[in-house]
N, C-alpha and C positions, 0 to 999 in steps of 0.2 A: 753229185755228192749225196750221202746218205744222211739221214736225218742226225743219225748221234753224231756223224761228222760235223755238221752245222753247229750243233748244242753242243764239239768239245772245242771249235774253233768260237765257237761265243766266250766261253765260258776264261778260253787262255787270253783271249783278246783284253777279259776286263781282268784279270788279273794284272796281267801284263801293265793296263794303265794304270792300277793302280800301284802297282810297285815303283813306275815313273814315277807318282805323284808324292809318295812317300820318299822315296828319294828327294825328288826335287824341292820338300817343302823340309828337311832335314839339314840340305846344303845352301837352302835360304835363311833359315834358321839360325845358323850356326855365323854366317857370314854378317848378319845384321845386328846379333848381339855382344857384344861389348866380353872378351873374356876379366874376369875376377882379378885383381890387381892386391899383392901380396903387403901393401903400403898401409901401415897403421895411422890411425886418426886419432888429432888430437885436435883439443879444445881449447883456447886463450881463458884463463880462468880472468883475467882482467879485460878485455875489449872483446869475448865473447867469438874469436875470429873459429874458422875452421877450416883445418886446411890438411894433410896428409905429411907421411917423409919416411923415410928407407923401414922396412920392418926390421932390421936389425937396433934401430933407435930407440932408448930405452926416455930420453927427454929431449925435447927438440924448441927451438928456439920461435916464438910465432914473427910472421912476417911482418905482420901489421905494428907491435909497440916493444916486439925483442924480451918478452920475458919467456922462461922456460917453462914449458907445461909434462905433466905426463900425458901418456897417452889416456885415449880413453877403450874402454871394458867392457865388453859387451857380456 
């Protein structure tokens, strides 16, 4: 093997692991976080509870003492 042989098989070898490495920390990435949930929150304006419910729900009933709250507004 000639020398620029050596320095192009160097050179694809670390490319190469780094493409693995990007790859594999994308597909780690992706699998360990939690995707975004479309569920509006709301607030118990009386016992302060917090809790979520359908994002089509414009007032929702809280679990904890049954009054209805709006959502909250970001």
């Amino acid at each position: 093997m000639t020398a620029s042989e050596l320095i192009q098989a160097y050179v694809v070898t670390l490319l190469a692991l780094l493409a693995f490495m990007g790859i594999y920390f994308e597909m780690r990435r992706r699998r360990f976080h939690p995707t975004p949930t479309e569920d509006r929150i709301f607030r118990c304006t009386d016992c302060g509870y917090v809790y979520t419910d359908d994002p089509d729900v414009d007032r929702s009933r809280c679990a904890q003492c049954g009054k209805l709250n709006e959502g909250i507004k970001f």
